[in-house]
Residue, then its C-alpha position, 0 to 999 in steps of 0.5 A: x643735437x641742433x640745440x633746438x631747445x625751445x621745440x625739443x620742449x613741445x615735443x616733449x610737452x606734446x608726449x607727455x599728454x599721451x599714454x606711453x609704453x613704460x620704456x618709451x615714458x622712460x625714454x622722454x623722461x631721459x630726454x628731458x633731463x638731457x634737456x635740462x642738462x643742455x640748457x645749462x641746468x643740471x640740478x633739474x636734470x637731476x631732480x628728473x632722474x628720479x623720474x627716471x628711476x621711478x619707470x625704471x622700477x626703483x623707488x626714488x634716490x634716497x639720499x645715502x649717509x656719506x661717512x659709510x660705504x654703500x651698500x650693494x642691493x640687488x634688484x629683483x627686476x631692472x624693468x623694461x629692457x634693463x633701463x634702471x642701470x641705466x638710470x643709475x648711471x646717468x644720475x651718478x654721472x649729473x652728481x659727478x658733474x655737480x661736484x657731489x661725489x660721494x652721492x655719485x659713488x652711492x648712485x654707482x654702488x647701485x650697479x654693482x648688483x649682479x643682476x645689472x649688466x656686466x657691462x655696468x658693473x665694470x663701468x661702476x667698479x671704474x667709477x667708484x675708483x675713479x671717484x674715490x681716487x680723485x678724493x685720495x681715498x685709495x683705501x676707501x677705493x680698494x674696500x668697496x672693490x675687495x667688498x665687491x670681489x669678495x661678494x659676488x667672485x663669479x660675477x663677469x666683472x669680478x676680474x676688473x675689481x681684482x685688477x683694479x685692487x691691484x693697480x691701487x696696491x701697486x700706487x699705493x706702494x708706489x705712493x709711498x716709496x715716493x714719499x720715503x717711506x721704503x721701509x714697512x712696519x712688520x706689524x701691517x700685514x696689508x702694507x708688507x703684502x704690497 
């Protein structure tokens, strides 16, 4: 916080020779990459988050096929206090800063789990339409939602999908009375349920 960059780095280098409890390795391992952000390096702050991963109980991030929505894995255990939630989400918030978004709605999807937090699978759901409504992908951006929806609809975040489909309906339409398009083809059943 007092940029203090230079003894941050001991601090962490004089960690890194002791043994440390799991979520404790896991902490100094944030650190660092929050570090590495700090100094203006985001790249390695995000080569660090599969560090993060790892002592959260994840196999590293694998890189995801951009052309398919990700799938949605359940992990048997988060880990020491529910850290890889966490993990997943600062390391799909570096991507996003990277400029690297379908990497970063692959990083989100991993918290669409239900055994994640509730509260980091409403931050996911945002994300992920967020995300894809910032690369006009409206429809990509209620699919993974309804996907959501339609898996898990007695999960606490099941109402934030189902609202945020609704507002991406309602833009949708919106969208298109604006463009001039007033009228819709009988034959799209989705676009006359708008």
């Amino acid at each position: 916080a007092l940029k203090q960059f230079e003894a941050a780095e001991e601090t962490l280098a004089e960690l890194s020779l002791h043994p440390l409890a799991p979520d404790s390795a896991w902490r100094r391992e944030y650190l660092r990459c929050r570090l590495d952000l700090a100094q203006g390096n985001p790249e390695a702050a995000l080569q660090n988050t599969t560090n993060l991963l790892a002592l959260a109980g994840s196999p590293a991030a694998s890189p995801t096929n951009a052309s398919s929505p990700p799938a949605i894995v359940n992990y048997p255990d988060f880990g020491p206090g529910g850290l890889l939630p966490e993990s997943w989400a600062f390391r799909a918030s570096i991507l996003e800063r990277l400029d690297r978004v379908d990497e970063a709605i692959a990083a989100y999807t991993n918290n669409l789990a239900t055994n994640a937090p509730v509260n980091q699978q409403r931050r996911a759901l945002l994300k992920i339409a967020e995300l894809n409504l910032a690369q006009d992908r409206t429809a990509s951006a209620i699919e993974i939602l309804e996907n959501y929806w339609h898996q898990y609809p007695g999960s606490g975040a099941a109402d934030m999908a189902l609202l945020a489909i609704g507002e991406l309906e309602l833009r949708q339409e919106l969208a298109a009375r604006t463009n001039g398009v007033d009228q819709v083809v009988a034959t799209e059943p989705r676009a006359t349920n708008l």
